[in-house]
N, C-alpha and C positions, 0 to 999 in steps of 0.2 A: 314088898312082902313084910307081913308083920314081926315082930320081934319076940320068941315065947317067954314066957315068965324065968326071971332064975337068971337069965344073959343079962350080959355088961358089954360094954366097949372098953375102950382105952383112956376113955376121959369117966370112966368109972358109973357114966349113966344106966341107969337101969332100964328096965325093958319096956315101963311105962313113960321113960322122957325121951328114949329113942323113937317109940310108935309114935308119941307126940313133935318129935321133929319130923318123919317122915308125912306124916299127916299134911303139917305147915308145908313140905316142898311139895308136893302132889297137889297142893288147893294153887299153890301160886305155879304150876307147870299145867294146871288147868285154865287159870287165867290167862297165860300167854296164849294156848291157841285159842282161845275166846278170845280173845286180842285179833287175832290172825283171822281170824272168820270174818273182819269187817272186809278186810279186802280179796276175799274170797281164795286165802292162800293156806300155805304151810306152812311152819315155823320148816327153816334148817336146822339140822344137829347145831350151829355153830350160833346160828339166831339164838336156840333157844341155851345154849350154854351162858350167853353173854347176857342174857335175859336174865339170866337164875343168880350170874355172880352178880348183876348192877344190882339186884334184890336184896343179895345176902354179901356183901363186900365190907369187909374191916372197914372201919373209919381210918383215913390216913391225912397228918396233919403235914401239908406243905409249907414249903420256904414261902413268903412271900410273892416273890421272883417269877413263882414257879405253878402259881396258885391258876390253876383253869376258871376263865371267865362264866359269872355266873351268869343264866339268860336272863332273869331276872333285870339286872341291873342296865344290862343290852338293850333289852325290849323297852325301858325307861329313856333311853339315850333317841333309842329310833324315832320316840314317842313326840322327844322334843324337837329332835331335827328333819324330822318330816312335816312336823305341825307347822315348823316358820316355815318353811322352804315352799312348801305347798299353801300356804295358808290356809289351813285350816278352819272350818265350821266347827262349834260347841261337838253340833252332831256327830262329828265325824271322831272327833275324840272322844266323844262318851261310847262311841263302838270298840274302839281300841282298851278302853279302861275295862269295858266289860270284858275282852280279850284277857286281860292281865289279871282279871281275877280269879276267870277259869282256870290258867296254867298256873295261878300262885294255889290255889286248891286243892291242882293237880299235883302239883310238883316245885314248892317253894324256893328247893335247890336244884333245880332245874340247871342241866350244864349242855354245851353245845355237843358232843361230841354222844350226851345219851339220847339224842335225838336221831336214832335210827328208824329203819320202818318197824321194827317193834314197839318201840317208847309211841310212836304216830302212834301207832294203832293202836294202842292203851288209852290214847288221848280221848280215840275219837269213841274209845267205849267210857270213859269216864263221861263224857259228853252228853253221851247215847243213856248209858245206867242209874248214872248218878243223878247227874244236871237234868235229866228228860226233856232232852234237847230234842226239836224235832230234825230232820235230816236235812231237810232246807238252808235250817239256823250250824249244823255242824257245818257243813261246806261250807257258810260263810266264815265260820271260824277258823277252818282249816287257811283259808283263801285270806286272812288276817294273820296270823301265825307266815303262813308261806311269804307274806310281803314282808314282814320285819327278817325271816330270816335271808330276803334275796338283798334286803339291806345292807346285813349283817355281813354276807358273802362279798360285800363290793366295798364293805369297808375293814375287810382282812381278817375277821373273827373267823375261827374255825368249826364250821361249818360242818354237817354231816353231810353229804350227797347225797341224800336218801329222800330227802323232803323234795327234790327238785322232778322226782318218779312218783310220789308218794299221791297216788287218788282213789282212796275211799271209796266200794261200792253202795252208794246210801244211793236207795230209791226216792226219787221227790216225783212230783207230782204237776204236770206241765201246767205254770200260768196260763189262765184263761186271760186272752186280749182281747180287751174290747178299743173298737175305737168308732169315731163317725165317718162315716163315708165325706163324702164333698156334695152330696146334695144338703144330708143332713146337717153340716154343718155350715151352708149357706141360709137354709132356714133357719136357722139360730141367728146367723147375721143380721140377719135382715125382718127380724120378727121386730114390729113395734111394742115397746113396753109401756104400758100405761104410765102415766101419771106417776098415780097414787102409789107404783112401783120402781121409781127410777133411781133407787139403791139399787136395784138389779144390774142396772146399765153398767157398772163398775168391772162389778163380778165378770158379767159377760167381757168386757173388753181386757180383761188379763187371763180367761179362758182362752181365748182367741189365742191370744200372743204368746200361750204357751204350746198352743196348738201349731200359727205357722213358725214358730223358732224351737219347737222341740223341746223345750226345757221342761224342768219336770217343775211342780208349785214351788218347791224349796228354795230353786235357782232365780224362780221368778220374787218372790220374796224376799232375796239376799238383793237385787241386782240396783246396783245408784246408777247413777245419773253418770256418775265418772266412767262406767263400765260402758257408757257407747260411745261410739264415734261413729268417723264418717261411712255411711253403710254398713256399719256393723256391729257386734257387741263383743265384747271381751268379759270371759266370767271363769271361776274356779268354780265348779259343780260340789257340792256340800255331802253328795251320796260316795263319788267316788273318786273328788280331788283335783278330777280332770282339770285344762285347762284350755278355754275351747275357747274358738274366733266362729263365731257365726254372723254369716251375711244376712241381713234386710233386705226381706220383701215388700211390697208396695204396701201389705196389711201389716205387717208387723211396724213398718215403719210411722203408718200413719197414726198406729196406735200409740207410740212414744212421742209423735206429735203432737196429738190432743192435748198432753198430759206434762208437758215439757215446761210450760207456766203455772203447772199446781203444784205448791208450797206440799212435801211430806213430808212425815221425821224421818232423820236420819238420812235425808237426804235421796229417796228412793226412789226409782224411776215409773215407778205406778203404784195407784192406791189398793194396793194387797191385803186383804184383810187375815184371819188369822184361817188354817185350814180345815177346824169347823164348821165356821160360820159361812167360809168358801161351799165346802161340799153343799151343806142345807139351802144356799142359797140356788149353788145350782141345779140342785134337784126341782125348787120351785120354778124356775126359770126352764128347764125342762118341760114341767110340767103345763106352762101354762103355750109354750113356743107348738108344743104337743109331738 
């Protein structure tokens, strides 16, 4: 309720910097349940008290000793010991970096302990509002954030228990898969390439090999010579870190055969080319296989 002309409080404000602080609390108790709507809930009385004072709370300078971990510095520590540990691809850090930029944007003093489902779900509308993130790209961010914090939990930081319930109703939109069947992609084997085409042959034979080992271009890309053995390949996947043993089949195998006496850089287990030149080339090769 507005404050009439003529009134004062106790800190002597007049009735136009009272309307203007009431203003300020009622824009940011609007923001919270717009907050809240991502995951189709209600703020509690108790939510939204703890909302209002992390908002508007005195600055308080701590002892050292005593001083709460910033996430900031956390998410930097995660960054490095999950990168050796898992060895990490360029790619796979430059997803994390993008991660750290969002929440330094967000929230540069970011601490663990404001990270309730309130603070989430601010997140994911700064995401949503700000960033014009599409809903796809937040959940993977949510799903980046959640891994550095299940880190964080396993190496004693304290942790809010809210992120471990905390999922976002963002509507995405079902991948379309496509893939070849087994006739289709016998005809592809087995199509003769001409001649005057037989950069093609290449292409085709690390399509294949991505086809019977599953791997996605990236992994095929990344994968040496050191990374097979007897019947099978050992590789750390570049999208999601994994760490996989996959067995050889008589096709996959034969294909590492071909290829096991041709010199490449770096040492690589097939002549990969970059995955431009891959796509366009198999689109021709598509086109001519029919």
């Amino acid at each position: 309720q507005r404050i009439k002309n003529g009134c004062t409080n106790k800190l002597k404000q007049n009735a136009s910097e009272i309307n203007a602080d009431l203003l300020k609390y009622y824009s940011h108790i609007q923001e919270v349940f717009k907050a809240f709507e991502v995951s189709d809930s209600m703020p509690t009385p108790q939510q939204l008290k703890d909302a209002f004072k992390r908002k508007y709370k005195k600055e308080v300078t701590l002892e050292p000793e005593q001083r709460v971990p910033i996430f900031m510095d956390v998410f930097d520590e995660f960054v490095k010991d999950c990168g050796m540990q898992n060895n990490w691809r360029d790619a796979t850090y430059e997803k994390f970096v993008s991660t750290r930029k969002h929440l330094q944007g967000f929230d540069p003093e970011l601490t663990f302990d404001a990270l309730d489902e309130t603070r989430l779900s601010e997140y994911v509308s700064y995401l949503r509002d700000t960033k014009n993130l599409r809903n796809i790209t937040i959940n993977k961010q949510i799903d980046f954030l959640k891994c550095c914090l299940r880190w964080s939990k396993r190496k004693g930081y304290p942790t809010n228990p809210a992120f471990d319930t905390f999922k976002p109703k963002l509507k995405t939109t079902r991948k379309k898969v496509i893939f070849l069947t087994w006739e289709e992609l016998t005809k592809l084997r087995e199509y003769f390439i001409p001649e005057r085409k037989k950069y093609l042959e290449r292409v085709r034979d690390v399509f294949l090999f991505c086809c019977f080992t599953g791997l996605r271009y990236s992994d095929v890309f990344n994968l040496r010579r050191s990374d097979v053995k007897t019947g099978h390949i050992e590789v750390t996947t570049v999208k999601t870190a994994d760490s996989l043993l996959i067995e050889l089949n008589n096709h996959s195998r034969s294909i590492l055969e071909k290829y096991k006496d041709v010199p490449f850089e770096r040492d690589k287990a097939l002549p990969v080319v970059t995955n431009q030149r891959m796509n366009a080339y198999l689109k021709e090769l598509g086109e001519l296989a029919g």
